[in-house]
HTML snippet that shows the backbone in 3Dmol.js (N, CA, C, O; Angstrom):
<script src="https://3Dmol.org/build/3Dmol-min.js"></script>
<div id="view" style="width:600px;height:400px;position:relative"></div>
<script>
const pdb = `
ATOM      1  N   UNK A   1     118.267  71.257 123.844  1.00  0.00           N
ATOM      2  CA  UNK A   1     116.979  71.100 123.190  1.00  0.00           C
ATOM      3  C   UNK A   1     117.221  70.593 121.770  1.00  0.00           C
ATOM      4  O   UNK A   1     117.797  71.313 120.955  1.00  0.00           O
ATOM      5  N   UNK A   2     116.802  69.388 121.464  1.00  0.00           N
ATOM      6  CA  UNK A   2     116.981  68.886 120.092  1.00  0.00           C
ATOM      7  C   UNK A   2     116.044  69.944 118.873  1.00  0.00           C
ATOM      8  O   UNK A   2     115.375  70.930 119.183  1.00  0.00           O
ATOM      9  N   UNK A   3     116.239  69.404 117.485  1.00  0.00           N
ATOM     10  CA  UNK A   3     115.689  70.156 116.558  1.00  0.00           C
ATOM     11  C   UNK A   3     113.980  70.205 116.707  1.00  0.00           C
ATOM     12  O   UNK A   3     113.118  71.074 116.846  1.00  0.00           O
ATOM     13  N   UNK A   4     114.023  69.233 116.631  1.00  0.00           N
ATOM     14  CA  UNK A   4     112.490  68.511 116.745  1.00  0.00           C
ATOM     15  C   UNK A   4     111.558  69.412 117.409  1.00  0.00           C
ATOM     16  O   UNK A   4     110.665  69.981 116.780  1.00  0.00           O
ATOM     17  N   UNK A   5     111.789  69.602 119.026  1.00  0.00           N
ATOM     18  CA  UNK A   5     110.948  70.570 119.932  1.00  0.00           C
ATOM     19  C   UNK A   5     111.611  71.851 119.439  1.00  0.00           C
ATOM     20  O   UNK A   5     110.740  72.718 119.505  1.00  0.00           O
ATOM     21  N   UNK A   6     112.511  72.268 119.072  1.00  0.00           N
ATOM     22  CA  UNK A   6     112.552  73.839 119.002  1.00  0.00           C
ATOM     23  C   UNK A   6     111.429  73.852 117.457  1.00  0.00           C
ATOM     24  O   UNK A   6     110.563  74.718 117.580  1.00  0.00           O
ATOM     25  N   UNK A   7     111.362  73.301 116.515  1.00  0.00           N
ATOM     26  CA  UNK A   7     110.246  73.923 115.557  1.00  0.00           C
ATOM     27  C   UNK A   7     108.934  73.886 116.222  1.00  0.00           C
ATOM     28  O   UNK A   7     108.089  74.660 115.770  1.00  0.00           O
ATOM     29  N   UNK A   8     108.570  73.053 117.317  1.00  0.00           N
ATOM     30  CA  UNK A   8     107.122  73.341 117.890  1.00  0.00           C
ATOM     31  C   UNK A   8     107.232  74.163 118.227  1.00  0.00           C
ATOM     32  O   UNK A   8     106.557  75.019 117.655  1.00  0.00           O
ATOM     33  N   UNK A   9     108.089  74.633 119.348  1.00  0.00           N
ATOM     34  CA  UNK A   9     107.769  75.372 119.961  1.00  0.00           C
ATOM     35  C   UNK A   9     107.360  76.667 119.226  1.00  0.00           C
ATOM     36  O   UNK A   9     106.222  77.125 119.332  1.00  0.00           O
ATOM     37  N   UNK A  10     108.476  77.334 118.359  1.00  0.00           N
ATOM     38  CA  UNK A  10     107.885  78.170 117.174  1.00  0.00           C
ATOM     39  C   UNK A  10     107.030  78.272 116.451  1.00  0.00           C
ATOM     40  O   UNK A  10     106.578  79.322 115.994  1.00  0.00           O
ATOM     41  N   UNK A  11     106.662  77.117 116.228  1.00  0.00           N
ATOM     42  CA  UNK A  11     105.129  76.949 115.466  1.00  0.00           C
ATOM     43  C   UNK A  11     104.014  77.090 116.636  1.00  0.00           C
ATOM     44  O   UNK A  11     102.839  77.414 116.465  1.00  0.00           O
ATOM     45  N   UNK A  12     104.471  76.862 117.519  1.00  0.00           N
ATOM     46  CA  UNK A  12     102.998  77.860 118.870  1.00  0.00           C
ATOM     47  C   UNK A  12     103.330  78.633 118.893  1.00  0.00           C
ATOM     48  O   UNK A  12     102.306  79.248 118.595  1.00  0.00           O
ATOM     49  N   UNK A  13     104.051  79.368 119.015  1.00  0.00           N
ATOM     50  CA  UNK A  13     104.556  80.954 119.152  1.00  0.00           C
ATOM     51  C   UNK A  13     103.895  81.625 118.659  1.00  0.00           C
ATOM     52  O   UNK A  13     103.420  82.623 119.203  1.00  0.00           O
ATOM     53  N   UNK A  14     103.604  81.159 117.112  1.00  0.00           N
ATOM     54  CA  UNK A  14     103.487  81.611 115.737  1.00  0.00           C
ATOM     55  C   UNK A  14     101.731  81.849 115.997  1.00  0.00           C
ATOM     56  O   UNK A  14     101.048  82.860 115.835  1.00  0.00           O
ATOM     57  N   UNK A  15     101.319  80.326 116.510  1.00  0.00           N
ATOM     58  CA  UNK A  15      99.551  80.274 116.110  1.00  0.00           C
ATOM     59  C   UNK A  15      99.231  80.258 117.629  1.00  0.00           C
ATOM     60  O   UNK A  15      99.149  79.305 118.404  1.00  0.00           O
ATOM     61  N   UNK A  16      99.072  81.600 117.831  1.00  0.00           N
ATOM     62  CA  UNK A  16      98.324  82.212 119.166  1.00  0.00           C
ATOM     63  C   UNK A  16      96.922  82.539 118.474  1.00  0.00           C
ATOM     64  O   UNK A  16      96.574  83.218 117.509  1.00  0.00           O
ATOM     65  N   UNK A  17      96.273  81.727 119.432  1.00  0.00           N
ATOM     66  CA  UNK A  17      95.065  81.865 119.704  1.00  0.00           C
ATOM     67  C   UNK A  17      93.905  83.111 119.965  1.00  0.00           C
ATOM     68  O   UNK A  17      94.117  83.717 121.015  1.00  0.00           O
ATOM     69  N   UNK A  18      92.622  83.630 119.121  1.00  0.00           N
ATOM     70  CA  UNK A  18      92.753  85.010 119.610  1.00  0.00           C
ATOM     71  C   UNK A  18      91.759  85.090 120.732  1.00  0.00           C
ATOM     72  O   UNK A  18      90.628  84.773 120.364  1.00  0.00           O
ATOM     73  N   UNK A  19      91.849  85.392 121.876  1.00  0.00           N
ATOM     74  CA  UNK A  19      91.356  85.563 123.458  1.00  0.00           C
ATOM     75  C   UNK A  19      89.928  85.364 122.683  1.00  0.00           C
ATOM     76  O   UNK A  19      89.606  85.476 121.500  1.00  0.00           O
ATOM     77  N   UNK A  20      89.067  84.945 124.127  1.00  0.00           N
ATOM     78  CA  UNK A  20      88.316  84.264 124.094  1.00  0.00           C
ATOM     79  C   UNK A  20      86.559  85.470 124.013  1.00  0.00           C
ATOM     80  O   UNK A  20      86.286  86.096 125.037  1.00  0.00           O
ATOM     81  N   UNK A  21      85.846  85.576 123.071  1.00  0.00           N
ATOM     82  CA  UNK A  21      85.131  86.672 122.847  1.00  0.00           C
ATOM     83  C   UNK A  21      85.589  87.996 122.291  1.00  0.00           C
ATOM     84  O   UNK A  21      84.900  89.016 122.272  1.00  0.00           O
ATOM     85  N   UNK A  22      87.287  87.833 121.671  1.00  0.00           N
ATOM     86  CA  UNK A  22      87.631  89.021 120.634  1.00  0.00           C
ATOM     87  C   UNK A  22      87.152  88.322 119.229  1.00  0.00           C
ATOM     88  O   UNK A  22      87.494  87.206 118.837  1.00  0.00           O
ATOM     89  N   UNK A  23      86.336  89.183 118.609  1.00  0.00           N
ATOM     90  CA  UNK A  23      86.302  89.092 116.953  1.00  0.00           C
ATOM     91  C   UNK A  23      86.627  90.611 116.978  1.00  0.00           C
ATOM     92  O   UNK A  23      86.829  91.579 117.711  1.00  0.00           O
ATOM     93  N   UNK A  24      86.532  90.131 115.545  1.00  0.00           N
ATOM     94  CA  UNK A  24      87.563  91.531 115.138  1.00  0.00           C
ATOM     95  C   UNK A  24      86.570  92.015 113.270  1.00  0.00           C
ATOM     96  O   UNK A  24      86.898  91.649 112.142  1.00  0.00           O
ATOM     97  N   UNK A  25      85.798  92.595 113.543  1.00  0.00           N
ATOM     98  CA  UNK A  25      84.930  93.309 112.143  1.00  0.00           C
ATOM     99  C   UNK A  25      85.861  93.142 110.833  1.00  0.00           C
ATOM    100  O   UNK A  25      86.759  93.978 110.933  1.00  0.00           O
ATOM    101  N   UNK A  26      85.967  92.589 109.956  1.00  0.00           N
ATOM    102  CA  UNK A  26      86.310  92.829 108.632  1.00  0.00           C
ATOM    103  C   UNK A  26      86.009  94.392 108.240  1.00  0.00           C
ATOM    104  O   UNK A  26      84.815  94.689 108.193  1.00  0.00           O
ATOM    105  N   UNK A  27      86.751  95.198 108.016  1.00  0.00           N
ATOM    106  CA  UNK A  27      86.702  96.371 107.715  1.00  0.00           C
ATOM    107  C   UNK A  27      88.256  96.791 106.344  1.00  0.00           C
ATOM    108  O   UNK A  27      89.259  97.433 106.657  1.00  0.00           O
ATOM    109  N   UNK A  28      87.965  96.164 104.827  1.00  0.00           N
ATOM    110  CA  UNK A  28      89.085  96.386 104.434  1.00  0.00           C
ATOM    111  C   UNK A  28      89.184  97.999 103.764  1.00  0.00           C
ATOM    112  O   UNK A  28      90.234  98.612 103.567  1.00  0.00           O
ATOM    113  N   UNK A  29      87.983  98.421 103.520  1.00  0.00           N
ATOM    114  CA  UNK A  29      88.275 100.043 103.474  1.00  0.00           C
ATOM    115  C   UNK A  29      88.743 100.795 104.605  1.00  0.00           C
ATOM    116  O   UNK A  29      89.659 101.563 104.311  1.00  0.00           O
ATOM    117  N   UNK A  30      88.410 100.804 105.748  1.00  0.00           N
ATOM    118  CA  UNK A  30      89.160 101.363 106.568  1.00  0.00           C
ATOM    119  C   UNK A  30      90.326 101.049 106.865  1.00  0.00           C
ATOM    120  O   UNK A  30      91.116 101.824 107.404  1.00  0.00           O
ATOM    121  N   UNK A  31      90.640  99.572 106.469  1.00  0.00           N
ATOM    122  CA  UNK A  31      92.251  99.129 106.764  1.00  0.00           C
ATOM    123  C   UNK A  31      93.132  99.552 105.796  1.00  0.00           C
ATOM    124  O   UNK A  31      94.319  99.796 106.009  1.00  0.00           O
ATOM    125  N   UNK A  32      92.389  99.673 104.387  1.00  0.00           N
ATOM    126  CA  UNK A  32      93.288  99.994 103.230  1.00  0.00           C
ATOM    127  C   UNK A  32      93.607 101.617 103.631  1.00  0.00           C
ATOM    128  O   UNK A  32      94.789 101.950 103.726  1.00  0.00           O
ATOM    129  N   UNK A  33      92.775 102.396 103.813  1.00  0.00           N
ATOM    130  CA  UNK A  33      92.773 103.818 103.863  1.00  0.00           C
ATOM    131  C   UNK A  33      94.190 104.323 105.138  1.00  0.00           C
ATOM    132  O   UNK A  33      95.068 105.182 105.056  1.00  0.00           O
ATOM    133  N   UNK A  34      93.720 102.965 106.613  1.00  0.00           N
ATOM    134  CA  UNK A  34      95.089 103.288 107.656  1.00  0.00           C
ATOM    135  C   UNK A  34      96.036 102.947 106.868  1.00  0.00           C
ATOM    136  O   UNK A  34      96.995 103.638 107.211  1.00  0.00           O
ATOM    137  N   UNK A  35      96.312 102.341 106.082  1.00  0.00           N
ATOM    138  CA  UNK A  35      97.995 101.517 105.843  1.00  0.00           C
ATOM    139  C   UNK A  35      98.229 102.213 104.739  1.00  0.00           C
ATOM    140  O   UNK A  35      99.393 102.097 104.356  1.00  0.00           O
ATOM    141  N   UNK A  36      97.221 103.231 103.760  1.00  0.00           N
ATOM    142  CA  UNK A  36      98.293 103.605 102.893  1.00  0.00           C
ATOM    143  C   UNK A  36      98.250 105.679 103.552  1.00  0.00           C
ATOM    144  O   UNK A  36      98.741 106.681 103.032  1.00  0.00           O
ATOM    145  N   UNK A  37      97.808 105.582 104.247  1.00  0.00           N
ATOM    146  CA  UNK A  37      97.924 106.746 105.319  1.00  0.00           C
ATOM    147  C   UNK A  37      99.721 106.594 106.120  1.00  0.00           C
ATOM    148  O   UNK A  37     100.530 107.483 106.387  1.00  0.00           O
ATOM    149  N   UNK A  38      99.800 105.161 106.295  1.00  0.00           N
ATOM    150  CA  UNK A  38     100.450 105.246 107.259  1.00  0.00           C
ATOM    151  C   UNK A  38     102.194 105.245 106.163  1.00  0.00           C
ATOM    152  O   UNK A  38     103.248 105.829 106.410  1.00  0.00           O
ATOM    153  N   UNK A  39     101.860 104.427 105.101  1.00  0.00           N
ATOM    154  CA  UNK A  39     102.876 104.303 104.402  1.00  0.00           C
ATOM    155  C   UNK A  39     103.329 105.589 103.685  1.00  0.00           C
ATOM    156  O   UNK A  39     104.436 105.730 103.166  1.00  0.00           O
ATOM    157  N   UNK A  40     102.024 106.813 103.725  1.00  0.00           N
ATOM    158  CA  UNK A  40     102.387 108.265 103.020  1.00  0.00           C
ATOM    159  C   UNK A  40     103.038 108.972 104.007  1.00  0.00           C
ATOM    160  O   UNK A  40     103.702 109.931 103.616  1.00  0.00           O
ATOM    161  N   UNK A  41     103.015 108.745 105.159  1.00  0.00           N
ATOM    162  CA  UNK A  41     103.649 109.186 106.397  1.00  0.00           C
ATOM    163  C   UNK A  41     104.981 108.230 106.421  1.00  0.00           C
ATOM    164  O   UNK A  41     105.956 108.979 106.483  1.00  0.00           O
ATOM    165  N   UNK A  42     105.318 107.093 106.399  1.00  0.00           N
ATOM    166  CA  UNK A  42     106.553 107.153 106.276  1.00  0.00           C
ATOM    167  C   UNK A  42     107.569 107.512 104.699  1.00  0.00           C
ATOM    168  O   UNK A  42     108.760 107.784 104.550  1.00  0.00           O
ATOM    169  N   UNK A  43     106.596 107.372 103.868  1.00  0.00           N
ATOM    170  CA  UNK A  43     107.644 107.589 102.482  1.00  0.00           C
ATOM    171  C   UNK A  43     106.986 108.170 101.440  1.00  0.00           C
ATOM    172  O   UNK A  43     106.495 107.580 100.478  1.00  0.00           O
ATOM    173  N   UNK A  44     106.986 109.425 101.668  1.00  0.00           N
ATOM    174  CA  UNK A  44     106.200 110.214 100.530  1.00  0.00           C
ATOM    175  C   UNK A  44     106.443 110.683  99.520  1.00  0.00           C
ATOM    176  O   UNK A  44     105.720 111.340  98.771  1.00  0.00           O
ATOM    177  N   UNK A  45     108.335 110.135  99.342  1.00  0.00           N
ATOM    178  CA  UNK A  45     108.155 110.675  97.997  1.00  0.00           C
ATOM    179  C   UNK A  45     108.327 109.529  97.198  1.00  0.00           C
ATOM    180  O   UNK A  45     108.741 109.949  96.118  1.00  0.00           O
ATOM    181  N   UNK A  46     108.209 108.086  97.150  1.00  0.00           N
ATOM    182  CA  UNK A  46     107.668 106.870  96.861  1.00  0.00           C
ATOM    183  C   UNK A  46     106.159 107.344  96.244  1.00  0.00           C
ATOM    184  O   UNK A  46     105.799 107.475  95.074  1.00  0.00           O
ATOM    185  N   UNK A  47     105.488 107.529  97.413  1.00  0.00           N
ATOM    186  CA  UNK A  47     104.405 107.904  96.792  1.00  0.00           C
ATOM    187  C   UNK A  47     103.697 108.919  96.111  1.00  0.00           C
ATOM    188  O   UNK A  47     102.497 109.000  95.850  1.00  0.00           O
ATOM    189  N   UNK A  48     104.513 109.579  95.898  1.00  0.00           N
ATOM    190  CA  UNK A  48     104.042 111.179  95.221  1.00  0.00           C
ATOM    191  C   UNK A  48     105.218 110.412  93.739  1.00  0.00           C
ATOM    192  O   UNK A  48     105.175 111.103  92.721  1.00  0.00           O
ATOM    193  N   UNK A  49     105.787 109.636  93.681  1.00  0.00           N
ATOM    194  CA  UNK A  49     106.339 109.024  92.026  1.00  0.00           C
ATOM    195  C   UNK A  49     105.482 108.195  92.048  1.00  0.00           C
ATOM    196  O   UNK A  49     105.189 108.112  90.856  1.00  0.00           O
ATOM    197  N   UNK A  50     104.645 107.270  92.757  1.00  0.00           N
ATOM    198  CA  UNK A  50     103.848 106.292  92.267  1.00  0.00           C
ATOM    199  C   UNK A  50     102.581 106.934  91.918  1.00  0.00           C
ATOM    200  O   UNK A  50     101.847 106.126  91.350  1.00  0.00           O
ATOM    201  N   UNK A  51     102.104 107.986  92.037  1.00  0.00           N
ATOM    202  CA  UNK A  51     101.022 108.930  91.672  1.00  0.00           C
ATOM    203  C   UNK A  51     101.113 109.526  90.690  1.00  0.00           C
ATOM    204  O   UNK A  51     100.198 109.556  89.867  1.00  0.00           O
ATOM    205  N   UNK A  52     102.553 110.318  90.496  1.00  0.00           N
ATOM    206  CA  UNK A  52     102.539 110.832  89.165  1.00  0.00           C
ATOM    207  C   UNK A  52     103.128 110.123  87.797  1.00  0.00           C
ATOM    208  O   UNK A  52     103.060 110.638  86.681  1.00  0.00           O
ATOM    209  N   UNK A  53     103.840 108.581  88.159  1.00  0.00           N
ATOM    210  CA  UNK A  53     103.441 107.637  87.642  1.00  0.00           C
ATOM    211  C   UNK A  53     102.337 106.865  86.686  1.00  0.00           C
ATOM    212  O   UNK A  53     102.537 106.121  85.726  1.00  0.00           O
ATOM    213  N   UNK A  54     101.156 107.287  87.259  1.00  0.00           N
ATOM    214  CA  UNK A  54     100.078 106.405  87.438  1.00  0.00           C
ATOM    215  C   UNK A  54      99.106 108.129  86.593  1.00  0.00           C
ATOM    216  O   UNK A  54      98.184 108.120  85.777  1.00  0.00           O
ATOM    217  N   UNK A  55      99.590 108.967  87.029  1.00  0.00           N
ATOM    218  CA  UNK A  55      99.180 110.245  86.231  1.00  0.00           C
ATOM    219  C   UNK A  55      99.244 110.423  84.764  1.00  0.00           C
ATOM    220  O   UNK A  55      98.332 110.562  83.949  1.00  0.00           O
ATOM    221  N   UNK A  56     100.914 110.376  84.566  1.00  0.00           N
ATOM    222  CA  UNK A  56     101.430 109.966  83.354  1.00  0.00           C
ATOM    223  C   UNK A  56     100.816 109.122  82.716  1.00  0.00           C
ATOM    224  O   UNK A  56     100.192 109.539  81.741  1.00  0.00           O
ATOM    225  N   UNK A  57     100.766 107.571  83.040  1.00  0.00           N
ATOM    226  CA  UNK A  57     100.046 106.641  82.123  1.00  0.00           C
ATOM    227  C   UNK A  57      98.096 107.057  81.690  1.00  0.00           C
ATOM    228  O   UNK A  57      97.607 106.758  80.601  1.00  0.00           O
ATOM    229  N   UNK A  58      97.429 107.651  82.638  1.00  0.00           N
ATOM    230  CA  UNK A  58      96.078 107.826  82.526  1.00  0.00           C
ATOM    231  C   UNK A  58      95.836 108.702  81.678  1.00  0.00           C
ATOM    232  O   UNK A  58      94.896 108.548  80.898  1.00  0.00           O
ATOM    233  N   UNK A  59      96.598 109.767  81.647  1.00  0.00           N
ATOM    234  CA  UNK A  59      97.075 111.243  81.327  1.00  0.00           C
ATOM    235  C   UNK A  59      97.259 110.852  79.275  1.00  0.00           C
ATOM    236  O   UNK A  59      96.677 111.445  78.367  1.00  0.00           O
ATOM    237  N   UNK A  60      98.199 109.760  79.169  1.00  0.00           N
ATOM    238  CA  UNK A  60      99.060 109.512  77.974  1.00  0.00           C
ATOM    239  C   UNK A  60      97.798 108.534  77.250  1.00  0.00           C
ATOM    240  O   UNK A  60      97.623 108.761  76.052  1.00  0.00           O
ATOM    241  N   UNK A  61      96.969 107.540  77.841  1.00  0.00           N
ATOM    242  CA  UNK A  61      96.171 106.725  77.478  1.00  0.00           C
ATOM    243  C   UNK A  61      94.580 107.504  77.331  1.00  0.00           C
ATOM    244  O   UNK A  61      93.815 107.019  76.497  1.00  0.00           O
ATOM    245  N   UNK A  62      94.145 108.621  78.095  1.00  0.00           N
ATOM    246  CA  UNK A  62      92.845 109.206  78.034  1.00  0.00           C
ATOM    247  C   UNK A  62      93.237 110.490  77.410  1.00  0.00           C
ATOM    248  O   UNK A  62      92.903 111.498  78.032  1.00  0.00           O
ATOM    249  N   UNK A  63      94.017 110.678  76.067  1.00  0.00           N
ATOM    250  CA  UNK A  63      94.202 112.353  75.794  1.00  0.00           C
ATOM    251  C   UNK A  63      92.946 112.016  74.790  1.00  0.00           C
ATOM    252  O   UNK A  63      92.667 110.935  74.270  1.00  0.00           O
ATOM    253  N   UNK A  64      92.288 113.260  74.682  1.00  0.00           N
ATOM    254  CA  UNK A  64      91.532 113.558  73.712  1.00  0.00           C
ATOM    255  C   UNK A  64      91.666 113.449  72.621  1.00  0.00           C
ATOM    256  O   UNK A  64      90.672 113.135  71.966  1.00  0.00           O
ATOM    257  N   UNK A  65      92.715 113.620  72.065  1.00  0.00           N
ATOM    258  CA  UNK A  65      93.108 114.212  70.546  1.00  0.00           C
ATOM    259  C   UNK A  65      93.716 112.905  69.704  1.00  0.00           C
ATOM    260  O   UNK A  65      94.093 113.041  68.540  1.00  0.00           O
TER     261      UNK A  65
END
`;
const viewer = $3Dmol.createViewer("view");
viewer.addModel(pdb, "pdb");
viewer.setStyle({}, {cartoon: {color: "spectrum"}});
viewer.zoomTo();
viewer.render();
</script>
């Protein structure tokens, strides 16, 4: 198989078509809420430093005094 047809072929691979009468709802709050659900389930203590991170700075920038 020369170069030529192996990048088509990958480039169809790639742009599959989506079946015929699937749409699919735009929903990015519920998508944001699964994926960082899903990312606290795999690496939580990433995210428990990117929180208290983000604590620190709000914490250091909103003191009262």
């Amino acid at each position: 198989m020369n170069r030529v047809n192996h990048k088509k072929q990958e480039a169809s691979r790639r742009a599959v078509p989506a079946p015929r009468g699937a749409t699919r709802e735009l929903k990015p709050i519920q998508d944001l809420t699964s994926y960082v659900g899903e990312y606290a389930r795999q690496r939580p203590e990433t995210l428990a430093l990117a929180c208290l991170g983000v604590g620190f700075i709000l914490g250091w920038k909103l003191k009262l005094w």
